[in-house]
N, C-alpha and C positions, 0 to 999 in steps of 0.2 A: 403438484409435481410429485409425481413417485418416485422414490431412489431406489430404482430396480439395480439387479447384478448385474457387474460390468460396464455401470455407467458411472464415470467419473465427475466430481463438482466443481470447479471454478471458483469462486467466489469473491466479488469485489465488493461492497459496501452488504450491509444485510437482508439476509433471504428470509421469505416463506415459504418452506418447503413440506406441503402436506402430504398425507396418505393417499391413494387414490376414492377411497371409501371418502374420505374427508372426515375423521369421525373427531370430531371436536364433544368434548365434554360440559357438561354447564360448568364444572370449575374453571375451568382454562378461560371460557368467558367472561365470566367471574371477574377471574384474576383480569383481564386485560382492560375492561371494563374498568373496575377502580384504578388501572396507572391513566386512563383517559389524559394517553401523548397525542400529541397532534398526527394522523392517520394522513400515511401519504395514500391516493387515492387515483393511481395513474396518471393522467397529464393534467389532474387537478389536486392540488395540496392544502387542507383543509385542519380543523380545529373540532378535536369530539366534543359534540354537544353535551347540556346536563345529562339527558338518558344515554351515555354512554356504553350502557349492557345492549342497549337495542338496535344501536350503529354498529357495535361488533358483532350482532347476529347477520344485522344486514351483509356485514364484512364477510363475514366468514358464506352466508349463503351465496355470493357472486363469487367467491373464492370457489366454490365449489361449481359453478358454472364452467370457468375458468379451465377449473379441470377434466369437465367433461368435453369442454370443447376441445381440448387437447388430443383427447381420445376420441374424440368425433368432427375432425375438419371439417364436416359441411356442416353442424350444426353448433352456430357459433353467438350463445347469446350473452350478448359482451355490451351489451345497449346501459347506458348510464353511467354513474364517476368512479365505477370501479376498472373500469377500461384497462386491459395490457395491452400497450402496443406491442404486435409482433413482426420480426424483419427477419431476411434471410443471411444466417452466416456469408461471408465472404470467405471460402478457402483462400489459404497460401501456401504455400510449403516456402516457402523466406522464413529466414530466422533472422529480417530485421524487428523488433518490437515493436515499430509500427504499424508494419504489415499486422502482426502475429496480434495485436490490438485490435484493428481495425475488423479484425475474424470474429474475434470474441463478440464486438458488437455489435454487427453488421452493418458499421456506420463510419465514415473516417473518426479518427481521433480526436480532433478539436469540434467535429462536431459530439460528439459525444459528451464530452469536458463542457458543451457551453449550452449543450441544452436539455440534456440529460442528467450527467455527475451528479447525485446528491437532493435531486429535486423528483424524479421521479421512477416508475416503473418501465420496465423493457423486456422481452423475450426473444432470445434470439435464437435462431431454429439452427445447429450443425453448424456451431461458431467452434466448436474447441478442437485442439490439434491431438493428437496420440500422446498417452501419457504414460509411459514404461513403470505405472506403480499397478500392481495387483493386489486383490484380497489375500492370495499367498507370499509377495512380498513384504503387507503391513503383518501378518503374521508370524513369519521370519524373523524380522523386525522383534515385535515383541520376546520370543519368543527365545532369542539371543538375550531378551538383558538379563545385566546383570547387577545387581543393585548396587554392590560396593566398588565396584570399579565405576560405574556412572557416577555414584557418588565422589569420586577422587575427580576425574573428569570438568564434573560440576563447579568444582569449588577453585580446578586449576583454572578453571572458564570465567569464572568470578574475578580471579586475579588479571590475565590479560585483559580481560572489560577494562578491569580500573586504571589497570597500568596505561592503556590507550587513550582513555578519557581524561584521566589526572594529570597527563603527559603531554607534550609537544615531541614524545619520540617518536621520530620518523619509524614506519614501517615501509621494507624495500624487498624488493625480490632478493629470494635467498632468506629470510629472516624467520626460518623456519620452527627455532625454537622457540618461537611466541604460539604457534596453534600445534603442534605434533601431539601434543599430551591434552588437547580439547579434542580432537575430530571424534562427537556424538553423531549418532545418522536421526537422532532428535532429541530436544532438551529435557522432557519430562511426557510422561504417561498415566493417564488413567481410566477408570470404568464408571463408567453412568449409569442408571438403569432407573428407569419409571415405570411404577409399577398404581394403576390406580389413581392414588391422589401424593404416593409417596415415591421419591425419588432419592437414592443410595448413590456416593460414589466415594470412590476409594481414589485414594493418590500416593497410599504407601507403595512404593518400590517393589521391596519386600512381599508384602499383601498379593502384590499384583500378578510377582515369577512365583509367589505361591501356587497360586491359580493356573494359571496358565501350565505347570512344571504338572500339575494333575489331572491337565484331561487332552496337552496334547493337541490343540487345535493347531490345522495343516491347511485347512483348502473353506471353502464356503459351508459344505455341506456339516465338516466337525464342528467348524463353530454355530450351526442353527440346531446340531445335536446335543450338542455341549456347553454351551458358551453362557449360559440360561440367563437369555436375555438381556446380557450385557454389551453398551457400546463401547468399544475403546478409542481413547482420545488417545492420539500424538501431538504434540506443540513441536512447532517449526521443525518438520518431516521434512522438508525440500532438502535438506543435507542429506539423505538417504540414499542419492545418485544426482549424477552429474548434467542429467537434464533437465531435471527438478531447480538445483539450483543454477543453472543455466537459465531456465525462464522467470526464474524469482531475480534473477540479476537484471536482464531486460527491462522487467517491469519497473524497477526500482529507478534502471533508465531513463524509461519512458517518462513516468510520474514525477521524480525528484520525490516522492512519499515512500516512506519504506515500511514494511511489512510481512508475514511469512506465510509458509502452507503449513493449516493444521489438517491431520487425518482423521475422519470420523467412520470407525468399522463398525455396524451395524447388526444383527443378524434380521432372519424375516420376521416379518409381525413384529418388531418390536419397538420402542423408543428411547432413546438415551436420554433429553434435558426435557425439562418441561417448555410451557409457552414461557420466553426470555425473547430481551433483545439485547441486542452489542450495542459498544459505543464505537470499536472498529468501523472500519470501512469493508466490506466484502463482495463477490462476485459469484454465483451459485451456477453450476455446469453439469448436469447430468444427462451430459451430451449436447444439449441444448444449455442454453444460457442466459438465466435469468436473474436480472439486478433490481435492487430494491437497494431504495438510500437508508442511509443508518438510521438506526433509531426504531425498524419496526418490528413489534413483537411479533415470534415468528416460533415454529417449531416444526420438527420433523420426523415423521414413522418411515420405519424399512415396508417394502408392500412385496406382493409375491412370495414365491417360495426359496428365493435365492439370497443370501445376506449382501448389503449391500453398503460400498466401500467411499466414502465423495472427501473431496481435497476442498481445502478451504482457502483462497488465496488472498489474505488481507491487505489493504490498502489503508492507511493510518493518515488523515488528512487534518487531524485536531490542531496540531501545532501548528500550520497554516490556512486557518480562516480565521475569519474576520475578530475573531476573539482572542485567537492565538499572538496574530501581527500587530493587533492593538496595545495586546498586553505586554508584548516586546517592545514596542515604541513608547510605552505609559513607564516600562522600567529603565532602557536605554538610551531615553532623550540625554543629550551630551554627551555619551559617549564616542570613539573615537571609533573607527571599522577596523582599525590594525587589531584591537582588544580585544583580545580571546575569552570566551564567555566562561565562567566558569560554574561548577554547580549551585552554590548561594543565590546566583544570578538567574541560573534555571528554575532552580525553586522556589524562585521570589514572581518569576513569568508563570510559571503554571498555576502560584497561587492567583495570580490576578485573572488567569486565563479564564479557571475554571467560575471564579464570580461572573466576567461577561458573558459565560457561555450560558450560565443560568437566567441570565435577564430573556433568553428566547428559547424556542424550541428546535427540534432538529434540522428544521426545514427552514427556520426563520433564517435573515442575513446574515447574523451576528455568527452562524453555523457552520456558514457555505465557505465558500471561498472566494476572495474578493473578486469581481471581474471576471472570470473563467470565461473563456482559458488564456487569458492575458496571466493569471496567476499561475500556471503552469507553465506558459512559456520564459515567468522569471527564476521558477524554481529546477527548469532544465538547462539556463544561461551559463555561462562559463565562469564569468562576473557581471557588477553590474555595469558593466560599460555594452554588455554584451545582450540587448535585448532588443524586442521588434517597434518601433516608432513608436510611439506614443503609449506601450505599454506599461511605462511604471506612473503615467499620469493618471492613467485609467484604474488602475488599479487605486492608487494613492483616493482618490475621487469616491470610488467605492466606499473604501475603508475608512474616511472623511465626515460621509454620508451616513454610515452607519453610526462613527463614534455621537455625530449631534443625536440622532435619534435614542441614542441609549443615555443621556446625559437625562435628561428628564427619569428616568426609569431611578437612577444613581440615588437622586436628589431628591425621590418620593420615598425611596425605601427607609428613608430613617436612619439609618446606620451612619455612623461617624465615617466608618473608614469608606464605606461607598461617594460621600460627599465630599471626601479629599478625593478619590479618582476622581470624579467628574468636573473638579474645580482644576484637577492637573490636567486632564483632559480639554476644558474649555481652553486652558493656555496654550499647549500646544495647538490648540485650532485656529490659534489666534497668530501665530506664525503665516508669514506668508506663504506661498503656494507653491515657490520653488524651494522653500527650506521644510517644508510637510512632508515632499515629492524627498528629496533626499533623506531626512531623518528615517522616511519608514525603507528607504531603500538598504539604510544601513541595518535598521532592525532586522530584516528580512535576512539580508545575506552576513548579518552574524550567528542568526539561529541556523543557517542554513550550513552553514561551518559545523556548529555544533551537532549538528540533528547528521551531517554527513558522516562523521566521525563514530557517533555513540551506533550508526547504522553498521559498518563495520567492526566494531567493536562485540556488537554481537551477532553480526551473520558472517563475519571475517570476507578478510578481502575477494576479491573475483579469482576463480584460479587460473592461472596465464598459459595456454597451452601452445604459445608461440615459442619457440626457440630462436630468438632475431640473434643472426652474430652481428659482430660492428664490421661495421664498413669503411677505409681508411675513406675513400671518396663516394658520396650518393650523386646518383646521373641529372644535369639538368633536365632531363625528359623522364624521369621517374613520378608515376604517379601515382597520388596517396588520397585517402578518402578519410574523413572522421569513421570509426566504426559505431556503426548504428546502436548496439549496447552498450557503449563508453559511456559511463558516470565521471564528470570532469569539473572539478573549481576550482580555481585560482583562488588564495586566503587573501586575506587584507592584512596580513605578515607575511605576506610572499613566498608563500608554501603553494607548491600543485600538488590539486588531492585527486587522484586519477583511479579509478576503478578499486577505492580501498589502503591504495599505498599511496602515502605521503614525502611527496619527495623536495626536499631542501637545496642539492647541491646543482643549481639549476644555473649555467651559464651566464655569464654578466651579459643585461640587456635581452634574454632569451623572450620579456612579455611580448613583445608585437609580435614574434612566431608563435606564440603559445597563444595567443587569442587568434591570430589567422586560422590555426589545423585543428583549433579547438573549439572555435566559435558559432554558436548553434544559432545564432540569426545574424553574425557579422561575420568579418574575414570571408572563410570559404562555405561558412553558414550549413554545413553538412555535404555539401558536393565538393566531388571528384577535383582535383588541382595538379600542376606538376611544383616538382620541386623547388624551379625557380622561380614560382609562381609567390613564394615566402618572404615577407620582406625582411630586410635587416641584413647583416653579413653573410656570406655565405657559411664561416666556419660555426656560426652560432646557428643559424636556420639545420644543419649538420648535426649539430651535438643534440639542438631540439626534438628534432625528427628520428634519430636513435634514440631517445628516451621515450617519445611517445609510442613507437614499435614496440619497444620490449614491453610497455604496459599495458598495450592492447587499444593505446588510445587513439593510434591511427593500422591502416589497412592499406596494403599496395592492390590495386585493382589495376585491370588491364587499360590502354590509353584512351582516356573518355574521347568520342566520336567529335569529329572536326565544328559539328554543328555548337558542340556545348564553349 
């Protein structure tokens, strides 16, 4: 895939993005060769053999088929296990995120989630929508900073983090004096540059307005005369404008997994990082849109004469697979769901997380995500009373299935403290099957509290562009819709966390409304309802319904058609 000028990236789980030459070096081989990770291999997922250097040539030679085919539709040799499947974007101009999803992969959403996510390759041909960032706005961008005021910035941004995280203080509309002295248009910047076999980057502040303050770069053309060969990084750029994080909000919707847009400016001929791979989740768009699951090493050259500018939009699913939920239910067996997690508790799940995530590879189950997309349908749930039949067994069953198979692994390795997990582990399994089904339910929607929270904490809450006044009386014929980008949980201390703001002072008896306008597979399950349609009192259905207006968690739509 060439990153020509003008063509924007996507990116959800990790990409290979080569040059159109394809020109791979014998180190890059090399190097890929000795990490010999398991090689996802399009709709087949495989284990590098001992000759490892000579499966990555193979690799890399259908890679370059790949690309010629790209550039020649009718001559398409794509025969054997390197296969990309390719499909036709879906346009939409909706800006609900399922839509706006379903473009991206040219496939519904839960198909995607259940047979693609994480496990293999896909190309999607004029899946992505208009993206208002240019190579002269990431330019701009740089080009404005300023080291010691980002640095003050920075460090005010550290403090709202903690205060959010360490706090049960409500954030409410209006609460302005928590972000005014953060709004960065991105968190930190730097410069890459491969040169050969040696690779340079800088990440002083300073260093960097050095640079930039002496040659002046404006448009594509300055920086491929100026720029000498340097790619510049932005970390979480979607703050840069209002429709950046406008689709970074959706997706976060959509997914329940949070994540950001970094920018990578390029000039021609050059490369920023070497062969690497993420541990993130990403989704690769340079106009077209091509996904590759974590874990494969990958790298990317600018081609042509043009410099060339690609958005990176990551999806972070670690804390919920099968290593993540296990290791929250291996620390929070007896705990209560009211209990709010705290960091000890986080640090004590990531340590356990990161040992089962070692027992496999990227691609293995212990990686994935339990059941998908049963496990996204519980991490887009309102609570857990709020899910689709049989989806927390299904899952539970997965997660179940994995932990026996890994208990063997626990209890070979020798290790003391591996032998205690697998002997905690064999207890819990030994629970019956509606107390397994609950405990990880609780695991789940504690961390999911937490992971909701620390998600705002650092991308701040949604910005609310409604003005709703109050209304002394709302019409029994008024009709409301969940809004299709609402991020919405109800806590297990009785807080609604609603697109970022946390709000407490919530009417007595207000939950059966609040899981009817809010419930993503019960109540009104995303469709259109009228007001009276709410069960509970009226003056509380009232107070409800004005609270979820102001936060953007419900939408007045015109009156749904006599047939619904």
């Amino acid at each position: 895939v060439s990153l020509s000028s003008h063509m924007f990236c996507l990116l959800f789980d990790v990409v290979v993005a080569v040059q159109k030459q394809a020109m791979f070096r014998d180190d890059d081989v090399q190097e890929l060769a000795g990490r010999a990770p398991p090689l996802a291999v399009g709709t087949h997922v495989g284990t590098a053999p001992a000759d490892a250097c000579l499966l990555a040539r193979n690799l890399l030679r259908d890679l370059r088929k790949v690309i010629r085919w790209q550039l020649s539709p009718d001559d398409r040799p794509l025969g054997g296990r390197f296969r990309i499947e390719e499909v036709s974007g879906l346009r939409s101009g909706s800006e609900d995120p399922y839509a706006l999803f379903d473009s991206l992969v040219g496939r519904s959403g839960d198909e995607f989630l259940s047979e693609v996510f994480g496990r293999k390759w896909t190309l999607t041909r004029g899946g992505i929508p208009k993206v208002c960032f240019s190579v002269e706005d990431c330019l701009e961008l740089l080009n404005a900073l300023m080291p010691d005021v980002h640095a003050r910035k920075r460090s005010k941004y550290k403090e709202v983090h903690d205060l959010l995280i360490e706090t049960s203080r409500d954030v409410v509309r209006g609460d302005a004096e928590l972000f005014e002295d953060v709004a960065m248009n991105f968190v930190s910047a730097s410069m890459i540059r491969t040169l050969g076999s040696s690779t340079d980057k800088i990440t002083n502040h300073s260093q960097i307005a050095e640079f930039l303050h002496g040659r002046k770069l404006a448009c594509s053309d300055t920086l491929a005369t100026h720029g000498e060969g340097w790619t510049f990084y932005l970390n979480l750029v979607h703050r840069a404008n209002a429709q950046m994080r406008s689709l970074h909000h959706s997706l976060w919707a959509l997914f329940g997994l949070s994540g950001g847009f970094n920018a990578y400016l390029t000039p021609p001929q050059a490369q920023g990082l070497r062969l690497h791979e993420k541990i993130c989740d990403v989704v690769l768009t340079p106009g077209d849109v091509l996904y590759l699951p974590a874990g494969v090493p990958h790298l990317a050259q600018s081609s042509g004469e043009a410099s060339s500018l690609h958005l990176a939009v990551s999806v972070y699913r670690g804390f919920f697979t099968a290593a993540g939920v296990l290791a929250a239910w291996l620390e929070l067996s007896g705990c209560r769901l009211a209990e709010r997690l705290t960091e000890a508790d986080i640090d004590r799940i990531e340590a356990r997380r990161h040992r089962l995530s070692d027992l496999g590879g990227p691609w293995d189950r212990v990686n994935q995500l339990p059941a998908a997309p049963f496990s996204i349908a519980v991490l887009r749930a309102f609570d857990s009373t709020d899910l689709p039949t049989g989806a927390d067994r299904a899952v539970a069953a997965d997660l179940v299935a994995t932990a026996r198979s890994l208990i063997g692994q626990l209890y070979e390795s020798g290790d003391v403290d591996d032998e205690d997990v697998a002997e905690k582990m064999q207890v819990l399994l030994s629970l019956p099957g509606h107390e397994q089904v609950s405990a990880l339910m609780r695991a789940i929607f504690s961390t999911r509290e937490y992971r909701w929270v620390s998600h705002y904490a650092i991308h701040q809450p949604k910005e609310l562009r409604t003005d709703t006044a109050e209304v002394d009386l709302l019409p029994p014929g008024l009709c409301l819709k969940r809004r299709p980008d609402t991020s919405a949980l109800f806590s297990g201390n009785g807080k609604l966390y609603l697109n970022g703001y946390r709000i407490s002072n919530l009417p007595q008896g207000a939950l059966p409304a609040l899981r009817f306008c809010m419930g993503m597979h019960s109540g009104a399950a995303g469709r259109s309802f009228f007001f009276s349609d709410i069960p509970g009192p009226e003056e509380v259905a009232q107070a409800v319904v004005q609270i979820l207006l102001e936060f953007e968690g419900l939408e007045q739509v015109p009156e749904r058609p006599p047939a619904l």
